[in-house]
C-alpha positions, 0 to 999 in steps of 0.5 A: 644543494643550494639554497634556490633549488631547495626552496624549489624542492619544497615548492614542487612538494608542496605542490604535488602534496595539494594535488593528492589532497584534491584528488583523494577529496573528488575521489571519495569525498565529492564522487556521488555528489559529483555523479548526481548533479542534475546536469552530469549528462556522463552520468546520466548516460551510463545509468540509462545505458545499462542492461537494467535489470527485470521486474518479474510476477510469476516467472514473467518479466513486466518490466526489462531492458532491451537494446536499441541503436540510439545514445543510451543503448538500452529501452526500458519496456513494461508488458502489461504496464497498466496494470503494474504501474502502480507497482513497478512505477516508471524509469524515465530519462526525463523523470528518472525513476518512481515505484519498484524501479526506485525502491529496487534501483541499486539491485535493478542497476548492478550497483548493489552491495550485494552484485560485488562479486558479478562486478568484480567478474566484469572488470577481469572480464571486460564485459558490461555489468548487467543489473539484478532481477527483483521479483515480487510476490504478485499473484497476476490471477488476483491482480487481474481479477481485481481489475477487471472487477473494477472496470472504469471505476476510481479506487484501489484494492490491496490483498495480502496472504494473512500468515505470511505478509506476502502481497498477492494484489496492489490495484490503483485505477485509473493507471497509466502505461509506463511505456509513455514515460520511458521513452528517449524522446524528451519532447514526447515524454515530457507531453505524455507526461504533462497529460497525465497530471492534467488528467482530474482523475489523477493516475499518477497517484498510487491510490493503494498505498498513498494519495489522499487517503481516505475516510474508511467509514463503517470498516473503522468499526473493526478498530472499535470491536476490537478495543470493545473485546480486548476489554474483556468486558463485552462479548457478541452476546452483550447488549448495549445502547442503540438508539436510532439516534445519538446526540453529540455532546457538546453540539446540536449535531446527532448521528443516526444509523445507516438510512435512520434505521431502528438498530435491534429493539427498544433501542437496544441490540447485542454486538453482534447484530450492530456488526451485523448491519453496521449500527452507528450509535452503539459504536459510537456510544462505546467509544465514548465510554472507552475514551479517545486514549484507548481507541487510539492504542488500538488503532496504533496496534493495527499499525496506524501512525507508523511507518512503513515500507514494502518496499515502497513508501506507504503513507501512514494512516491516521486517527486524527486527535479528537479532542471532544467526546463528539469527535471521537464519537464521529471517529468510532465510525470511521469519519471526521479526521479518520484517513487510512489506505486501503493497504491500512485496512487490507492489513486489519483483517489480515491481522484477525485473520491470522490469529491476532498476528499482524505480518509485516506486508511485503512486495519483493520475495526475491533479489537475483544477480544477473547470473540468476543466483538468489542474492536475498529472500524476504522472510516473512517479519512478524509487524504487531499482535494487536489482539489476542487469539481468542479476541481474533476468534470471536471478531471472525465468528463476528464477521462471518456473521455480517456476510452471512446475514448482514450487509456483507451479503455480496461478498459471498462465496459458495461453499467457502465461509468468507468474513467481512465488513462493510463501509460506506464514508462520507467524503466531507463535501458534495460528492458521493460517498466511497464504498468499502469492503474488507474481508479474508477467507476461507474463515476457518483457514485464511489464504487472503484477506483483501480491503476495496475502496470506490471512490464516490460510489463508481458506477452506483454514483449517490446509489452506491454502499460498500455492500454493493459496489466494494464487496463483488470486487474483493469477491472477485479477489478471494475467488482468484485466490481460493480457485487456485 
C-alpha cells in the first residue's frame, strides 16, 4: 500500500471511529436529555399518544385513556374528576402532569421497570405498549361522605385506617374538574387554566397534603398530652395549675382560656378535665415546664419535620423554634409558628389509635401491568412509635372522655364509643378562625382515624369553633367507615 492511500485509510478510520463515539454519546449518554427537552414535539406526541393507563378506586376507573381522531389518539377522562382531583391530579398536553398521574407516570405509561416483560412482548408482536393500572386505597363512601359534609366550605379532611396506614380519604375543596386541563385544544386549556389560578379560593392547592398549611390550635394539645404521659410523672387524675389567665414571661401578653372561661376551680383542674374543654393555661404552663427540647422530640415522633411521601409529596409540618418561654407557651396551643396538614394531625390520632404504633400512610395498595397482573402490592411500613402502649390507652380513655362530655360532643356516634379533639386556631390576622377535629373510632377497635379543618369558620363565619363545624364533618367520615 502507497503511502497517500494509507494516510486515507487512517483518515476514513478515524472518521468512522468519531462517528461511533457521537452515536453511542446520543445514544445513551444524551437520550433523556434529548427526549425531555421542552420543545422535542416527537416526544410529546408519543408520551400523549400512548394508551395510558387507569387510575382505579374500588374497582372503578376515575381517571382513563380513550381514543379520539386527532394528532395524539388518545384523551385522558376523569369520571368524577372533582372529587378525585386533589388525588389523581391532571395530565395536560399543556401542563404535562400533577398528583397520581405524576407520581405513578412511569407504571400509568408502560415505561416502568417493572412492565419490561409487556415491552419485550409488544416488540415481537408489533402492537403498541399500553401503560399499567395503579389503584389506590380510597374508600369512595368516606370520600363522598366527607364532600357532601363539606358542602361549599373551604378546608380538607384526610382519613387513614390506624393499623394499616392505608388512606381511606383525601378532601381538598374547592377542587377543580381535571377534564378542563386535559384537553387538546391549548387555547381552551390554557383559558381554563388561567381561571383557576385567578380564582381567590385557589383550587389548585391540595389543601390536604401541602398548601399553606395551617395553624392546628387546641388539636396541638395531643403532642403536649403525650410528652405530659410519656414523663411518667402525670396521669388524668393529676392536678395541675389552671388559671383563668396566664402571663407570658418576658411580655405584657397573657393567654386565657377559650371564651376567658374558669378551667376547674381555684384554678386548679386535673388532665382530664383541661382535655376535656380544651384549657389553654394548664397546657401552656406545662410546656414551660417541659422546655422547648422535649415538646419538639415529640412532635418529631408524631412525624413532624420529616419527609414524607404517599406517594405523592406531602409537605412537611413543623413546630417552628421558639426561642422564649412565651413562645413555646403560644405553641403548646397549637398557634405562633405551629404549621401542620390535616394529613399531619389525621396521622396523630391514627398513631394513639394504634397503640402508640404510628404506620406509614399510603395511597396506592396495587400496581398492574396491562395484562392486569399485579406488579407491586404496598405493605403496610411501620413509620414511628411515638408513644407507648400504655400512654396511647390512657390518651383514648382521654379522648373518649372530651366527646362524651367535652367539647367533642358533635361528633358522636350512637352506640359506638368515638375519641376526639377539638381545635379552634386563630389565623394570625383578621379573618376568622379555622375549625378542627381529629378523632378515630370505634375507641375500643379503631377502623379509622380522620383529621378536619374549615378554613375561617365556613359556613358559622366568626360563630364557628371545631366542635361546631369540624366534628359533624369527621362524623360524617367515621359513620362512612363504621356502617360498612
Amino acid at each position: 500500500m502507497n503511502t497517500p492511500i494509507r494516510r486515507l485509510s487512517v483518515v476514513v478510520l478515524l472518521m468512522f471511529a468519531a462517528l461511533m463515539v457521537q452515536v453511542t454519546l446520543v445514544q445513551y449518554g444524551r437520550a433523556d436529555a434529548l427526549n425531555n427537552k421542552e420543545f422535542n414535539t416527537r416526544s410529546v406526541y408519543r408520551e400523549y399518544g400512548r394508551d395510558r393507563g387507569p387510575i382505579v378506586v374500588a374497582g372503578n376507573e376515575i381517571a382513563f385513556s380513550e381514543p379520539v381522531d386527532d394528532a395524539f389518539g388518545y384523551q385522558r377522562v376523569y369520571t368524577d374528576g372533582p372529587a378525585y382531583a386533589p388525588i389523581t391530579g391532571y395530565f395536560s398536553v399543556v401542563f404535562q402532569a400533577s398528583g397520581m398521574e405524576k407520581a405513578e407516570n412511569d407504571v400509568l405509561n408502560g415505561s416502568d421497570t417493572s412492565l419490561l416483560l409487556s415491552r419485550i412482548r409488544t416488540l415481537f408482536t408489533g402492537g403498541q405498549q399500553r401503560g399499567g393500572t395503579v389503584e389506590l386505597t380510597v374508600d369512595p363512601a368516606v370520600q363522598e361522605a366527607a364532600l357532601e359534609a363539606f358542602g361549599d366550605q373551604r378546608g380538607a379532611a384526610v382519613a387513614i385506617e390506624p393499623a394499616t396506614g392505608r388512606i381511606l380519604a383525601l378532601v381538598s375543596t374547592p377542587s377543580f374538574d381535571p377534564n378542563v386541563l386535559a384537553g387538546h385544544d391549548t387555547v381552551a386549556v390554557n383559558e381554563a387554566y388561567q381561571e383557576l389560578i385567578d380564582d381567590p379560593d385557589r383550587p389548585l392547592i391540595n389543601r390536604a397534603i401541602g398548601g399553606d398549611q395551617y395553624p392546628p390550635g387546641s388539636t396541638f394539645k395531643l403532642i403536649d398530652l403525650a410528652m405530659i404521659l410519656e414523663s411518667g410523672d402525670y396521669g388524668p387524675d393529676s392536678v395541675v395549675p389552671a388559671p383563668t389567665e396566664l402571663d407570658l414571661p418576658g411580655t405584657s401578653a397573657t393567654i386565657h382560656n377559650p371564651g376567658g372561661s374558669v378551667c376547674g376551680s381555684g384554678g386548679e383542674a386535673t388532665l382530664m378535665y383541661s382535655l376535656q374543654v380544651s384549657c389553654n393555661t394548664p397546657f401552656a404552663n406545662l410546656a414551660m415546664e417541659f422546655g422547648a427540647e422535649a415538646l419538639t422530640e415529640q412532635a418529631e415522633a408524631f412525624g413532624f419535620g420529616r419527609d414524607l411521601t404517599i406517594p405523592l409529596k406531602v409537605t412537611g409540618s413543623r413546630l417552628g423554634d421558639p426561642q422564649n418561654d412565651a413562645q413555646l407557651a403560644m405553641t403548646a396551643i397549637g398557634q405562633f409558628d405551629v404549621r401542620v396538614t390535616p394529613l399531619q394531625m389525621a396521622m396523630v390520632s391514627a398513631a394513639i389509635a394504634n397503640d402508640g404504633v404510628l404506620m406509614k400512610p399510603y395511597l396506592v395498595q396495587t400496581e398492574r401491568g396491562p395484562d392486569l397482573r399485579v406488579t407491586s402490592s404496598t405493605e403496610p411500613v411501620e413509620f414511628s412509635r411515638p408513644v407507648s402502649p400504655e400512654t396511647a390507652a390512657t390518651m383514648t380513655e382521654m379522648m373518649v372522655n372530651v366527646v362524651d362530655n367535652g367539647t367533642g360532643a358533635p361528633a358522636r356516634i350512637a352506640g359506638v364509643d368515638v375519641a376526639g379533639k377539638t381545635g379552634t386556631a386563630q389565623t394570625g390576622n383578621e379573618e376568622n378562625q379555622h375549625a378542627w377535629f381529629t378523632s378515630f373510632a370505634p375507641a375500643d377497635d379503631p377502623q379509622v382515624a380522620v383529621a378536619v379543618v374549615v378554613e375561617n369558620g365556613g359556613d358559622l363565619a366568626g360563630e364557628a369553633t371545631g366542635s361546631k363545624v369540624a366534628a359533624p364533618i369527621a362524623r360524617a367520615m367515621m359513620e362512612a367507615v363504621i356502617g360498612e
